[in-house]
C-alpha positions in Angstrom: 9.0 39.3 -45.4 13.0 39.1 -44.8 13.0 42.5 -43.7 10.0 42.6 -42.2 10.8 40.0 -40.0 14.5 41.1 -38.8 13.7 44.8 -38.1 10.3 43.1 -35.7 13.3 40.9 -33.9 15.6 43.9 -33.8 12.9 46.4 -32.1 12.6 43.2 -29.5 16.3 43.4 -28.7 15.8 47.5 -28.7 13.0 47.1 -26.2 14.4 43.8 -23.8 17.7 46.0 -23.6 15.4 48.9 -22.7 13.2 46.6 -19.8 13.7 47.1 -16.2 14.3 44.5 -14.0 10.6 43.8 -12.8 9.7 42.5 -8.9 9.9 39.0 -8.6 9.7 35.8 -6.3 13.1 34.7 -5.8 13.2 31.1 -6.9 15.3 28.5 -5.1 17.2 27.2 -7.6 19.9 28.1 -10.2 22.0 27.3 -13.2 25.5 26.7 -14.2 27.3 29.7 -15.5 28.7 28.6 -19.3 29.7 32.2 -20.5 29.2 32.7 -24.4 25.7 30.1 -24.0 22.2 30.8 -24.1 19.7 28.9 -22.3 15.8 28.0 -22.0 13.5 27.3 -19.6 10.8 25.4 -20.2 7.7 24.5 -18.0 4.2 24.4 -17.6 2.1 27.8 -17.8 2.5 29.8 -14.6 5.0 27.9 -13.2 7.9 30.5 -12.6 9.5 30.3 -15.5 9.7 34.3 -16.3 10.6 35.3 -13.1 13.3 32.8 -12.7 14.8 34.3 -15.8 14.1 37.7 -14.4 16.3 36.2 -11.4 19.2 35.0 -13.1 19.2 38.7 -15.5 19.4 40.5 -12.0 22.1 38.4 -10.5 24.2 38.9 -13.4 23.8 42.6 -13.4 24.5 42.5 -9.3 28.0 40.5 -10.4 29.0 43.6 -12.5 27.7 42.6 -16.2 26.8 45.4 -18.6 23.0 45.9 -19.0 23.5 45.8 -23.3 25.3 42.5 -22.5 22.4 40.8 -20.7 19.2 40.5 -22.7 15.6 39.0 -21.8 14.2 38.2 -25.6 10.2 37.2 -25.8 9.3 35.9 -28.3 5.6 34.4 -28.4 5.3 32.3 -31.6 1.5 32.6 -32.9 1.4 28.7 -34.1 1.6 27.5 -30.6 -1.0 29.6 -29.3 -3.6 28.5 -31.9 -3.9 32.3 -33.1 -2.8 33.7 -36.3 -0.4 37.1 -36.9 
């Protein structure tokens, strides 16, 4: 299961890295740049929250950051949707 599970979250990294920047509704708000930090956003369904991430991966790549060095992970975690794998 291990190995299973690591090459699923590798092919994830594989294909965010590989993801075009998708159109999106500029949101009005931002946050504070901490390099070397990850962050989450967390909201109600259909609230913005993928697009705002979307937002702040395209203004980093407009300031000059490498593509490989930006990545948008998904992961959607079965037990909170009620459904099984």
């Amino acid at each position: 299961m291990k190995g299973y599970l690591r090459s699923i979250i590798r092919q994830k990294i594989v294909d965010g890295q590989d993801t075009p920047v998708p159109d999106f509704t500029l949101r009005d708000i931002t946050l504070p740049r901490i390099p070397r930090k990850v962050f989450a956003v967390v909201g109600m369904r259909h609230s913005g929250k993928t697009a705002f991430l979307w937002q702040i991966l395209a203004d980093y790549l407009k300031d000059g950051a490498d593509r490989n060095s930006v990545l948008y992970l998904f992961l959607f975690i079965a037990a909170y949707s009620g459904s099984s794998l």
